[in-house]
DRENLO-214033 format. One record per residue: x, y, z of N, C-alpha, C, O in turn; residue number from 1. Coordinates in nm, 3 decimals, always signed. Each point is the difference from the previous one (the first is absolute). Last residue first. Layout:
<sites>
X_Y_Z_X_Y_Z_X_Y_Z_X_Y_Z_NUM
...
</sites>
This chain:
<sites>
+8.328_+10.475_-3.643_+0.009_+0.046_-0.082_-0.095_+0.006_-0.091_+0.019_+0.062_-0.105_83
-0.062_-0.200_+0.513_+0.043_+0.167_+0.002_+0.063_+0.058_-0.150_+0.023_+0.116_-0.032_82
-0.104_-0.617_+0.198_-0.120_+0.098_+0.034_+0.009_+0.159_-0.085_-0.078_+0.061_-0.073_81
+0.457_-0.343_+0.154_-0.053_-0.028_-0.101_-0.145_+0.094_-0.054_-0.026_+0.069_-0.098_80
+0.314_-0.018_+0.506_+0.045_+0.042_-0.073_-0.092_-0.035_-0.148_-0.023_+0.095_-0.076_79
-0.145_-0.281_+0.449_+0.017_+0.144_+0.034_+0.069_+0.047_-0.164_-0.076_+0.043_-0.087_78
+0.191_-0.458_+0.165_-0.172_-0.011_-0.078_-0.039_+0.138_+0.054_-0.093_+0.027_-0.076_77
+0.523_-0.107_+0.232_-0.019_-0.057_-0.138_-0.131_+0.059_-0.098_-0.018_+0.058_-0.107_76
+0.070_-0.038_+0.607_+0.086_+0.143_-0.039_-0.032_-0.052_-0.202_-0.055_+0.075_-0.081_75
-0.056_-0.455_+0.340_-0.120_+0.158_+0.028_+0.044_+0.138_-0.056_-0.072_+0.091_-0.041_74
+0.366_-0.526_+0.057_-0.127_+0.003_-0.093_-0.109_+0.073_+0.009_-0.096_+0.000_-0.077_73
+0.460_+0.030_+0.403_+0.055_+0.042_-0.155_-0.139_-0.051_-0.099_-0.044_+0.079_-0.083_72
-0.022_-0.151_+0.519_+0.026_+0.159_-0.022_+0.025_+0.014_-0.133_-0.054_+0.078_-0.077_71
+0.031_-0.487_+0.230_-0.113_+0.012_-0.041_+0.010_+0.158_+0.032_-0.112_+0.049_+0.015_70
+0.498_-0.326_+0.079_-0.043_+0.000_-0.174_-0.140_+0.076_-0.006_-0.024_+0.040_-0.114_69
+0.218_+0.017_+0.513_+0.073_+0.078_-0.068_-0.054_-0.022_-0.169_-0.013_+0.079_-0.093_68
-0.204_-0.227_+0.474_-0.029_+0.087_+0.008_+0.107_+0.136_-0.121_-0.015_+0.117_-0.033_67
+0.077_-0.661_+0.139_-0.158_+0.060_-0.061_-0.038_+0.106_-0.029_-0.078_+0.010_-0.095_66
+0.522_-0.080_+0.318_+0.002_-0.054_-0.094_-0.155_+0.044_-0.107_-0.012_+0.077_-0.095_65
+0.045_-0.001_+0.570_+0.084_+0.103_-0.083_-0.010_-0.030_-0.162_-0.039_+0.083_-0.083_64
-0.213_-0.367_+0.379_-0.072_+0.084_-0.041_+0.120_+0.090_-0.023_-0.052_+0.085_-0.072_63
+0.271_-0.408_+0.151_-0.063_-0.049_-0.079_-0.121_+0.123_-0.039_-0.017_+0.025_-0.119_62
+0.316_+0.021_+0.459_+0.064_+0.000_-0.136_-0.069_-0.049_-0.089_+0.046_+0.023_-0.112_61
-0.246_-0.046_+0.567_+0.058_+0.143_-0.084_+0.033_-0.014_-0.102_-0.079_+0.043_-0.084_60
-0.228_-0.436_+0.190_+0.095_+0.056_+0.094_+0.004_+0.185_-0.117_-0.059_+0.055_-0.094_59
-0.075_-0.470_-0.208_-0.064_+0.069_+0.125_+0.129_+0.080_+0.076_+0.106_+0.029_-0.056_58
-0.343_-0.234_-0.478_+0.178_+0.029_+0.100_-0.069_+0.080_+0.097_-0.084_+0.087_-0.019_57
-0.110_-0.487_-0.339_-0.017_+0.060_+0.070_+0.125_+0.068_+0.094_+0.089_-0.063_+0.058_56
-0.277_-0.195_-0.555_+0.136_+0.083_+0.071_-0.092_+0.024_+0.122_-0.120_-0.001_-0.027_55
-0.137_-0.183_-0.339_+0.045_-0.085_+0.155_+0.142_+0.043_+0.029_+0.084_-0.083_+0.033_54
-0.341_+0.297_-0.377_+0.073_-0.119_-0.069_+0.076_-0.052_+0.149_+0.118_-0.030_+0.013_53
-0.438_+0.366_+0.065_-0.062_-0.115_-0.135_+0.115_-0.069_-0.022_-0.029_-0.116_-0.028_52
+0.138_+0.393_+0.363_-0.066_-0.065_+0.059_-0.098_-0.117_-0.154_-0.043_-0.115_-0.002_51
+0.311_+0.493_-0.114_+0.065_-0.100_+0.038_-0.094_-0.117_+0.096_+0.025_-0.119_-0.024_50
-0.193_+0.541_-0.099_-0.008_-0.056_-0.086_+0.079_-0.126_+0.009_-0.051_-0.095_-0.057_49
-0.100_+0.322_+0.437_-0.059_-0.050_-0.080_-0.004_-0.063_-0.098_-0.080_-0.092_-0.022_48
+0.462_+0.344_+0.220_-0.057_-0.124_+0.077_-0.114_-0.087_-0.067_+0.022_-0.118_-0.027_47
+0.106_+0.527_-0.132_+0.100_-0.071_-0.036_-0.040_-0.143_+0.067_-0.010_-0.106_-0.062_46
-0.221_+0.443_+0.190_-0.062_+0.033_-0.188_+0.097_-0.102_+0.035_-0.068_-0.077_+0.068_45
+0.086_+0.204_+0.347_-0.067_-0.037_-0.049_-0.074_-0.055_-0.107_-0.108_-0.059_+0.001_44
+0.500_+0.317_+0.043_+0.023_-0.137_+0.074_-0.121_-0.087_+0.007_+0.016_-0.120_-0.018_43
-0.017_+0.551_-0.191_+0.086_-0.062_-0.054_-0.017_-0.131_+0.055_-0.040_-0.093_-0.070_42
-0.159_+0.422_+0.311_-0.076_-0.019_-0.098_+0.045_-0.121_-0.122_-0.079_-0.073_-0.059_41
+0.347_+0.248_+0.402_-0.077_-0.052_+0.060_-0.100_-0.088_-0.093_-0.020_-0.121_+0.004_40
+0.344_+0.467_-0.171_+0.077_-0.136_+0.056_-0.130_-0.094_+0.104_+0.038_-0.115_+0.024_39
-0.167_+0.537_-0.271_+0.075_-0.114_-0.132_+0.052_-0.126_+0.115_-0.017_-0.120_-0.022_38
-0.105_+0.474_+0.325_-0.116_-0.042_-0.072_+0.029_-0.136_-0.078_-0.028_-0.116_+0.031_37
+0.380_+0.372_+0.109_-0.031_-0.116_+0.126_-0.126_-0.043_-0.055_-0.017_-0.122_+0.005_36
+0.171_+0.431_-0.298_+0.085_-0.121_+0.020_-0.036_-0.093_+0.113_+0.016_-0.122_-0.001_35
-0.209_+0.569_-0.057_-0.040_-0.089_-0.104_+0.145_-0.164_+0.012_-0.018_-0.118_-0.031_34
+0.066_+0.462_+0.342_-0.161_-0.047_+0.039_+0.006_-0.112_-0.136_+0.002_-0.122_+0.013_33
+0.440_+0.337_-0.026_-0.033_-0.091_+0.080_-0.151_-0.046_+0.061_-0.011_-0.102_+0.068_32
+0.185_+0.252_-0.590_-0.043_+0.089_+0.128_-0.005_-0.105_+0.107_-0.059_-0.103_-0.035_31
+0.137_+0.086_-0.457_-0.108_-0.013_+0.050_+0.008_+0.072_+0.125_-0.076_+0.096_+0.012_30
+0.319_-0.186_-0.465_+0.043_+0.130_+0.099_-0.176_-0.008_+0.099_-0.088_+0.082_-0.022_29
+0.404_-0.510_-0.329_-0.114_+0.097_-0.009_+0.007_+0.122_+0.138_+0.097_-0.013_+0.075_28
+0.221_-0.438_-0.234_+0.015_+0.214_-0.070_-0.167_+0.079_-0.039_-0.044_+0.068_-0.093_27
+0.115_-0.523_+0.261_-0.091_-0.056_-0.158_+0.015_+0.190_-0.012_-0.071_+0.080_-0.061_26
+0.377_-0.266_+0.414_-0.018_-0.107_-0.076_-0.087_+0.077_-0.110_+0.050_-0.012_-0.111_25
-0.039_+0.231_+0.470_+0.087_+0.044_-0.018_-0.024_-0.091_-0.162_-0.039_+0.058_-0.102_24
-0.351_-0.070_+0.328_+0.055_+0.087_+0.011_+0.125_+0.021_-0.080_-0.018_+0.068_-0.101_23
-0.077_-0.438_+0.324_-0.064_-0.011_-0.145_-0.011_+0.135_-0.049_-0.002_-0.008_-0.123_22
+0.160_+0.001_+0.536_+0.119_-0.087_-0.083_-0.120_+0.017_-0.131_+0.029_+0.080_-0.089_21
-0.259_+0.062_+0.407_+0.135_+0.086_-0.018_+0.112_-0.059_-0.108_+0.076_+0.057_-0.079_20
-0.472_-0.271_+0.221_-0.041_+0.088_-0.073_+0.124_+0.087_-0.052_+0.023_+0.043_-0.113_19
+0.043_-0.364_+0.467_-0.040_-0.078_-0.089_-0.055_+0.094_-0.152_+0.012_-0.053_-0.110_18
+0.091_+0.247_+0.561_+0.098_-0.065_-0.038_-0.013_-0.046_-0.142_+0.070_+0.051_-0.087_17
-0.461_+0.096_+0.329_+0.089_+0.106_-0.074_+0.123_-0.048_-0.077_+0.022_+0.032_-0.117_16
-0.276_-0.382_+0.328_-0.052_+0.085_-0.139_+0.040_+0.103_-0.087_+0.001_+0.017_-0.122_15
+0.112_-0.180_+0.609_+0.068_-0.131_-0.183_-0.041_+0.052_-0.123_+0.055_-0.001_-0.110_14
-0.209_+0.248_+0.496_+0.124_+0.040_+0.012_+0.078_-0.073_-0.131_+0.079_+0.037_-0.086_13
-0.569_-0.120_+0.177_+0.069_+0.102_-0.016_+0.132_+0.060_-0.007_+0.012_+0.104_-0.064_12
-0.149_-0.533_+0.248_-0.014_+0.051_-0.148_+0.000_+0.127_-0.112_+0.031_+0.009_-0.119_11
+0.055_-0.078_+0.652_+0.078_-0.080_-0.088_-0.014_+0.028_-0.176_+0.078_+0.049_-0.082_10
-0.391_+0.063_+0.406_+0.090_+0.093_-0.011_+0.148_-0.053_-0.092_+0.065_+0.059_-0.085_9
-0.440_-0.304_+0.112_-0.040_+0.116_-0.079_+0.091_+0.088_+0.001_+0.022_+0.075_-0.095_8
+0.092_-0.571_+0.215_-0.056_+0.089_+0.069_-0.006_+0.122_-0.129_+0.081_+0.007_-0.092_7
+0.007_-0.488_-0.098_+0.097_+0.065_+0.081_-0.146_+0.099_+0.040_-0.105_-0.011_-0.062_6
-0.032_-0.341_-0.179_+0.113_-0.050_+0.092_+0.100_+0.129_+0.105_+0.065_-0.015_+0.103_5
-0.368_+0.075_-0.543_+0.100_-0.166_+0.014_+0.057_-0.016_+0.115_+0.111_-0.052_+0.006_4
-0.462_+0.430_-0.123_+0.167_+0.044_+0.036_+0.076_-0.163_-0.004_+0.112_-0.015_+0.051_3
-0.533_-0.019_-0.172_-0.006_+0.143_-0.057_+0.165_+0.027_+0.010_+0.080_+0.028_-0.090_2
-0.342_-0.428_+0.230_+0.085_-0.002_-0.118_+0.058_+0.137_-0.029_+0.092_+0.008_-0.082_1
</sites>
């Protein structure tokens, strides 16, 4: 379940991708390590929770997709945290 489907190297690369955009999207200044983190970590966190209401999205675009909402709800609750 970890990578849905795509190779580590793969996920990594969707992650950065996927972190980067959430990145630009929620105007936070993370850094490309912390973005491939948010975007991996994201896709996982996003998958899970969709997996409760019987969404499931596989292949690339789909862990892009997972990896982009579940960055932005990490950058979110990061931000909340902190205040």
């Amino acid at each position: 379940m970890g990578t849905a489907g795509v190779g580590w190297i793969a996920a990594i690369i969707i992650g950065g991708l996927a972190g980067w955009l959430a990145e630009m999207f929620m105007k936070s200044d993370t850094g490309i390590i912390m973005n491939i983190i948010l975007g991996i970590v994201g896709a996982v966190l996003a998958n899970a929770i969709l997996s409760v209401f019987g969404i499931v999205l596989t292949g690339w675009i789909g862990y892009l997709i997972a990896g982009f909402i579940g960055a932005c709800i990490l950058v979110g609750v990061g931000r909340a945290i902190r205040r």
